[in-house]
N, C-alpha and C positions, 0 to 999 in steps of 0.2 A: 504494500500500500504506500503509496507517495503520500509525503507529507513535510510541511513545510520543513528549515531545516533546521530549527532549534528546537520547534516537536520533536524533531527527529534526533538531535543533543539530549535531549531530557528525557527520551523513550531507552537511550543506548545507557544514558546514567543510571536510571531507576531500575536496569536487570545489570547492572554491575557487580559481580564477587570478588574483584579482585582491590589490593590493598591500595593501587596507585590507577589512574584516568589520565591520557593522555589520546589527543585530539589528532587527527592526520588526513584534513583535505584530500579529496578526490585526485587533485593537479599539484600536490607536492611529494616531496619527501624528504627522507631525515638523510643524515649522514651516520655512517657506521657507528658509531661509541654515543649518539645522543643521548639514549635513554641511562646507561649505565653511568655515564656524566651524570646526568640528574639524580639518579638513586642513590648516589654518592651524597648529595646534600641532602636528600628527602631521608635520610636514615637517623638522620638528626630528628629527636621527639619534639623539637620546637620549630620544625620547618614544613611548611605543609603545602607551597606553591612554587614551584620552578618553573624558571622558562628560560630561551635563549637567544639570542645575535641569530641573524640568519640573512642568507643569500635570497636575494630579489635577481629572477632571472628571467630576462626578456628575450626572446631570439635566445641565441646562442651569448648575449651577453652577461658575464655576473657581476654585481654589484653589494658588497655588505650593506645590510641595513644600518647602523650606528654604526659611525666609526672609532667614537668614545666608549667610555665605560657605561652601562645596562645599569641602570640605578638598583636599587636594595633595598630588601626592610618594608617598611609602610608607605606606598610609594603612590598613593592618592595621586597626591600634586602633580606629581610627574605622571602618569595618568593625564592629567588635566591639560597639563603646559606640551608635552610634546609625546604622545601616546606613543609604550616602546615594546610593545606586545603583539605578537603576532600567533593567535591561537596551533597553530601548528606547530608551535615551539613550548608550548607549556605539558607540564606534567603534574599532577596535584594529589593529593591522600583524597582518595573516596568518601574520606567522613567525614569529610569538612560541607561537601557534598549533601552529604544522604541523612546525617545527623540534625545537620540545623534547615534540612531541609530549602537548601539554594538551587534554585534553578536557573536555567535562561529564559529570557521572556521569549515567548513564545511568537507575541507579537510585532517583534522585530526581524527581518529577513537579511539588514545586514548588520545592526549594531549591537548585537544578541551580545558578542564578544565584549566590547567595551562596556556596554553595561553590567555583566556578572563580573568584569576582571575589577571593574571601578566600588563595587558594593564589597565584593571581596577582598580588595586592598585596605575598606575601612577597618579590617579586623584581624587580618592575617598580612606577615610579610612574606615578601616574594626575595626569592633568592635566585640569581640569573648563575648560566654561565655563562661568561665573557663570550670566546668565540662560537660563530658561527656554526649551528650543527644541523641545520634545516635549509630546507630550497622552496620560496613560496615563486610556483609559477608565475609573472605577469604575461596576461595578454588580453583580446579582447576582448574575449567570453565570461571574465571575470564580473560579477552578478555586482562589486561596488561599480565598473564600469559599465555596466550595460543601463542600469538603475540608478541614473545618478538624482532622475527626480526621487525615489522613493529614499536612498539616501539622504536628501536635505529632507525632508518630511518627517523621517526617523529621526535625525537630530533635531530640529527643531523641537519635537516632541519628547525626546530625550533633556533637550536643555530646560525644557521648562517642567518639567518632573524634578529634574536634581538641584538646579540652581537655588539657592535662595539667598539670602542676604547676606548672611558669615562668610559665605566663600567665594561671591559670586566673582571679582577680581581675577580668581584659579581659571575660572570659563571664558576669559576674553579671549584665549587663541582660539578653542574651537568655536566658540560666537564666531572670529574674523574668520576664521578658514570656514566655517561654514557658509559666509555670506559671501568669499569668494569664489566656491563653488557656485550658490546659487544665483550669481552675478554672469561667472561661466554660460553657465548651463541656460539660463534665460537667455544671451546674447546669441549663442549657439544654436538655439532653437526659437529662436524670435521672439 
């Protein structure tokens, strides 16, 4: 049965048996040692989210996502100011999951990720590794590309669920990159 694809996230989470959840897109893949990289930090009883650096490949060309260090710890803000996740790089404990009962919304098609990673950072640290150990395909099948109206729509809607007063400062980059898009994408389509 088809179904959308954070239903479809949260149908693979809720028959999950095993200790650790990790994600791996249709059009990507990992590199050799990714996951044993992470179980190395997730073996620690105070760490419960990994994730990692990873190659953006277009064509035959590759490019590292961050060229810097992958931020650490309770990592909201960063989150907010220049989002450094890429779901096919994350590895997480199951119970953090199944216990407190966190899903993705369902109702999101592309921001499903930024919103569980952003709800999740307000309580758990994330612990990266530095290099590169995943390859997210670009091209132009990709669903943030092909949907870039449903895109601003999700954010927008997203931004006015989460923003409020205390933090709202944290959301001016995605405010501006969102109105840039939607500045794009009107111009582009009259």
């Amino acid at each position: 049965k088809k179904i959308k694809l954070y239903s479809a996230r949260n149908a693979a989470i809720s028959k999950a048996k095993g200790e650790f959840i990790a994600f791996l897109d249709t059009d990507d893949y990992w590199m050799k040692n990714k996951i044993l990289d992470q179980l190395k930090i997730l073996n620690n009883r105070k760490v419960f989210i990994s994730y990692t650096n990873f190659w953006i490949k277009d064509g035959k060309k590759f490019k590292i996502f961050k060229k810097g260090k992958l931020p650490s710890g309770k990592i909201t803000r960063d989150i907010l100011l220049d989002y450094p996740i890429y779901i096919s790089t994350v590895v997480l404990k199951t119970e953090i999951l199944l216990k407190n009962k966190i899903k993705f919304n369902p109702n999101y098609e592309i921001l499903g990720d930024l919103d569980l990673f952003y709800r999740l950072s307000k309580k758990y640290n994330f612990i990266p590794v530095q290099h590169p150990s995943s390859v997210y395909r670009s091209h132009s099948h990709n669903t943030s590309k092909k949907r870039v109206d449903l895109k601003i729509f999700e954010m927008d809607d997203w931004l006015r669920k989460n923003k409020n007063t205390k933090n709202q400062y944290l959301f001016k980059n995605i405010e501006i990159e969102n109105l840039y898009t939607k500045c794009n994408y009107f111009i582009a389509n009259d």
